[in-house]
MIDOSE-1310 file (N, C-alpha, C; in nm, 2 decimals, decimal comma, always signed):
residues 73
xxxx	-1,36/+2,97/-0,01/-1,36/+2,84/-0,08/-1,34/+2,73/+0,02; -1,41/+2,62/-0,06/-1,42/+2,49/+0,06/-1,35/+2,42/+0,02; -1,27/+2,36/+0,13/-1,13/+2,26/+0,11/-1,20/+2,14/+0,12; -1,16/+2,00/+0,04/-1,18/+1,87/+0,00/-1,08/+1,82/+0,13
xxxx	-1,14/+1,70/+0,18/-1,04/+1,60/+0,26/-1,02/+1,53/+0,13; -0,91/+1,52/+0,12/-0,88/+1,35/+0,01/-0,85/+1,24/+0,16; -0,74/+1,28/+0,20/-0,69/+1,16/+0,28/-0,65/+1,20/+0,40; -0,65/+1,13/+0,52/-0,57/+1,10/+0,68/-0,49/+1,01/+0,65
xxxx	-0,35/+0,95/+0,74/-0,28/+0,83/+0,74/-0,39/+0,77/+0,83; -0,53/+0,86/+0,95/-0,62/+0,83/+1,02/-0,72/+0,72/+0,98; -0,74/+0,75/+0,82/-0,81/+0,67/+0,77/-0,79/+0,50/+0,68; -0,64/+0,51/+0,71/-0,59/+0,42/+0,62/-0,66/+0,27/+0,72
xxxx	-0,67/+0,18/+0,62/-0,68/+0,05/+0,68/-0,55/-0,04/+0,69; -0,55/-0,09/+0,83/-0,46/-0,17/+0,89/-0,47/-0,28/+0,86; -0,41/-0,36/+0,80/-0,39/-0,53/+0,80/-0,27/-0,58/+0,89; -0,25/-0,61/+0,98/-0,14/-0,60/+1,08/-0,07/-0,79/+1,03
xxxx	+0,03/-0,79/+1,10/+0,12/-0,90/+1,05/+0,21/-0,90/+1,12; +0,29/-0,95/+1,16/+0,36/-0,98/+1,26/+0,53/-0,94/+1,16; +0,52/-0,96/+1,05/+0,66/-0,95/+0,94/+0,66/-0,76/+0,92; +0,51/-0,73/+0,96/+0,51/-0,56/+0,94/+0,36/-0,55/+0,83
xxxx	+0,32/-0,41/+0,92/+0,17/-0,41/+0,88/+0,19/-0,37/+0,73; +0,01/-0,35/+0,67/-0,02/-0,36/+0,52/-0,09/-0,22/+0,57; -0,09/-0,13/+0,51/-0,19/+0,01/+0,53/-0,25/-0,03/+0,41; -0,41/+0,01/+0,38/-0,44/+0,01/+0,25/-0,52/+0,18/+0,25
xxxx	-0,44/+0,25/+0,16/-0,42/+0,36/+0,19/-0,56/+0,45/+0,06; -0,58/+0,42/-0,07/-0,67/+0,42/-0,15/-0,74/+0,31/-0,21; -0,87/+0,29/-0,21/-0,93/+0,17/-0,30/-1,03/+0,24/-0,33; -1,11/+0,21/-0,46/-1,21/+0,21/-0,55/-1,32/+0,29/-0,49
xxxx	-1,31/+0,26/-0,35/-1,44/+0,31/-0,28/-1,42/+0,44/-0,28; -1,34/+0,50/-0,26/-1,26/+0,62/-0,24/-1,38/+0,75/-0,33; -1,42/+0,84/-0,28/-1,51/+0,92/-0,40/-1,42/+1,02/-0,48; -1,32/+0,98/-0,48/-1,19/+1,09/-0,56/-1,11/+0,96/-0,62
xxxx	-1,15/+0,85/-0,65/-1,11/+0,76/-0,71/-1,11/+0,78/-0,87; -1,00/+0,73/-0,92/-0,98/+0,75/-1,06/-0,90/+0,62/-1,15; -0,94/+0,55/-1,14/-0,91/+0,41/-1,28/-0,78/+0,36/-1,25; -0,71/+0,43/-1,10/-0,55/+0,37/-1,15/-0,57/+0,22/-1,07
xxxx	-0,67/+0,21/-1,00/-0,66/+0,07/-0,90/-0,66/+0,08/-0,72; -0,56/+0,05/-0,62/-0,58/+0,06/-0,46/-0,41/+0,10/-0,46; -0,39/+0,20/-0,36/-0,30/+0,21/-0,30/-0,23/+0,16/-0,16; -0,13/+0,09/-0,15/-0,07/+0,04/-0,04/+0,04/+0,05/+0,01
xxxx	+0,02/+0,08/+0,16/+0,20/+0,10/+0,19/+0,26/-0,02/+0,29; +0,31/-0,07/+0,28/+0,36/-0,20/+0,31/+0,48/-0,18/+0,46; +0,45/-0,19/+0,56/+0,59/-0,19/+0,63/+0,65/-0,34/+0,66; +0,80/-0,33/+0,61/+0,85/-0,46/+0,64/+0,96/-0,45/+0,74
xxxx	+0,96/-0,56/+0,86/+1,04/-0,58/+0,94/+1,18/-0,62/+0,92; +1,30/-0,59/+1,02/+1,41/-0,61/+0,93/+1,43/-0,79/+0,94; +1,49/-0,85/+0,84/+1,49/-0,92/+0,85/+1,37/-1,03/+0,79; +1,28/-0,96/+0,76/+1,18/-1,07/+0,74/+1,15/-1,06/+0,57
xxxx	+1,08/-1,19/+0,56/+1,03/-1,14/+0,39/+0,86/-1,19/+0,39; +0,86/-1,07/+0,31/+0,69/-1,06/+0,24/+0,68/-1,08/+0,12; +0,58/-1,09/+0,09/+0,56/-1,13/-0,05/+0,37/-1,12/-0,08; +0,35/-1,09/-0,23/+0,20/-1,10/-0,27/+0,21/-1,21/-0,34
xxxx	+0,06/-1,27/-0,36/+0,02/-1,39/-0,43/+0,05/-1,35/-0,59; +0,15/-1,47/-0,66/+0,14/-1,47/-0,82/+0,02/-1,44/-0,88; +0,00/-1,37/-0,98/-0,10/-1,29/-1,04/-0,08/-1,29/-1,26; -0,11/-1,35/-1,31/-0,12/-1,35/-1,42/-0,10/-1,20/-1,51
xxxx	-0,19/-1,18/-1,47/-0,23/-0,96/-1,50/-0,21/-0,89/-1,39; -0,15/-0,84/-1,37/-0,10/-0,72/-1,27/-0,02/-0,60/-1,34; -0,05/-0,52/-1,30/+0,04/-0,42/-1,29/+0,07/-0,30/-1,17; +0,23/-0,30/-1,11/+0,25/-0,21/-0,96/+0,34/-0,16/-1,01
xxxx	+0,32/-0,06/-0,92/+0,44/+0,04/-0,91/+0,51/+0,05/-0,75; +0,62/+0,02/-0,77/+0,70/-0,04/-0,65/+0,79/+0,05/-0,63; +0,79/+0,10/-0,47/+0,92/+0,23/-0,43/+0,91/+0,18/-0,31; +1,05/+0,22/-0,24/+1,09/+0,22/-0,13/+1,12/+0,36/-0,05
xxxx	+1,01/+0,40/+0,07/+0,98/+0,50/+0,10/+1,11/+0,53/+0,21; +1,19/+0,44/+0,30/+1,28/+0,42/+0,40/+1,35/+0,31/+0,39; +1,51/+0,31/+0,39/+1,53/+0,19/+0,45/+1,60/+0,14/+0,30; +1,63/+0,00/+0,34/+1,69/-0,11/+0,20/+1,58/-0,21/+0,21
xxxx	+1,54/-0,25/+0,10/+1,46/-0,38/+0,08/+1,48/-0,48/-0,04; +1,53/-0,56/-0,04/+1,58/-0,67/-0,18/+1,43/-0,73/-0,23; +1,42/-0,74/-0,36/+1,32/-0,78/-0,40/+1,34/-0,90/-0,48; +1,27/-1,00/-0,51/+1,28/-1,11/-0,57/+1,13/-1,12/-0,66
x	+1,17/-1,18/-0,79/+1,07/-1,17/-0,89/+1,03/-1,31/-0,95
């Protein structure tokens, strides 16, 4: 039986930033893509804050994979 690649961390895309990089880890392009939207992993530096642009319609699912991070809404 033939094994599927889904994913590498090799293939993730880098958005770099000085506060801590953006991986964008699944998007739409993806051929095992399925309706939930893009995946992202976010590294934040200590000390610093990040933030996304306000968005009317959104919906995320937010977890902290290491570490403490305070969020503001």
């Amino acid at each position: 039986m033939k094994k599927n690649k889904l994913f590498k961390v090799d293939d993730a895309k880098v958005i770099k930033n000085t506060k801590g990089h953006l991986f964008k880890i699944i998007s739409k392009n993806h051929n095992f893509f399925t309706k939930f939207g893009e995946l992202y992993f976010s590294e934040v530096k200590p000390k610093k804050f990040k933030g996304w642009k306000f968005h009317h319609k959104r919906h995320q699912v937010i977890t902290v994979a290491s570490g403490k991070v305070r969020f503001f809404f």
